[in-house]
C-alpha positions in Angstrom: 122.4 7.4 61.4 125.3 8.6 63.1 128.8 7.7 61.2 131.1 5.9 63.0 135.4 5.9 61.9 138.2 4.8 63.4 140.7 7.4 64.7 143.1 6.4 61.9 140.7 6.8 59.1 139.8 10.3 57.2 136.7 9.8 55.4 136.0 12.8 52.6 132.0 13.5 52.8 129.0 14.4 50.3 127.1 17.4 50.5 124.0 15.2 52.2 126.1 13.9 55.0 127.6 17.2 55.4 123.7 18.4 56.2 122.8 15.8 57.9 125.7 16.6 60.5 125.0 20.3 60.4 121.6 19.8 60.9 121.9 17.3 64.0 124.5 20.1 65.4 121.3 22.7 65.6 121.2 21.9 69.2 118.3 23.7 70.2 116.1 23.3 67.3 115.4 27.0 65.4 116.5 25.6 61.7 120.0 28.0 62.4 123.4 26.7 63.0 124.9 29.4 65.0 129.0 29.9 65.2 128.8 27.5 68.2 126.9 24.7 67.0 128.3 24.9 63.8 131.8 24.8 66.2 130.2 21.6 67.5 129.5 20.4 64.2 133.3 20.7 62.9 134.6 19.0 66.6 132.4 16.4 65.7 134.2 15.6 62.6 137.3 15.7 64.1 138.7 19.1 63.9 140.3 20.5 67.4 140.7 23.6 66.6 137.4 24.7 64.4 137.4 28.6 64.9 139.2 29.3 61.3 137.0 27.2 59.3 134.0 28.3 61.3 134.9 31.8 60.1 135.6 30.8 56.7 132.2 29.0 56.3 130.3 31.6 57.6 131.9 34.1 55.2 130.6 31.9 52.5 127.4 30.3 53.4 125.6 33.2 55.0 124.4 34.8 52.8 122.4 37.9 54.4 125.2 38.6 57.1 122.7 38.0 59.7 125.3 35.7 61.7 123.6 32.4 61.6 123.1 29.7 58.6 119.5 29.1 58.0 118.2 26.5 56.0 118.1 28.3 53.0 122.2 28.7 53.7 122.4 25.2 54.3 122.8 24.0 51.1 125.7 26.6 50.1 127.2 25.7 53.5 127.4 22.1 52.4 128.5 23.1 48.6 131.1 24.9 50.7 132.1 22.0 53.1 132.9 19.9 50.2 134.6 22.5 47.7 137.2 22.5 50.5 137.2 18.6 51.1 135.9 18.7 54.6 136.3 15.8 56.0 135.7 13.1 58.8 139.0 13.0 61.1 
């Protein structure tokens, strides 16, 4: 279910919505968020300029330096995302 938030509101969100929107950003379906759909992701939540915290999350969530989160990264990429009070813009 897609969330929905006026352009005045900033909604803080739990690690399960965080995946649920990181997953639905995996645009072409391989179960890895690369820098660019995980871009997408953060645009989608209302950040315009999503290159730093792209950077930041993938220095914490990927684990085996390969360059993309998998789904075993996910759920330290959504630990991550909420430690740092990502929110919905």
């Amino acid at each position: 279910m897609p969330i929905f938030v006026s352009k005045s509101a900033s909604i803080k969100l739990t690690e399960e919505q965080l995946k649920k929107i990181f997953k639905d950003h995996d645009s072409n379906k391989d179960g890895r968020l690369s820098k660019e759909e995980l871009s997408s992701a953060f645009r989608k939540m209302g950040y315009h300029n999503p290159g730093r915290k792209v950077n930041r999350a993938m220095k914490h969530a990927d684990i085996n330096k390969d360059g993309v989160i998998d789904l075993e990264e996910l759920d330290k990429l959504a630990k991550y995302a909420v430690s740092q009070g990502y929110k919905v813009n």
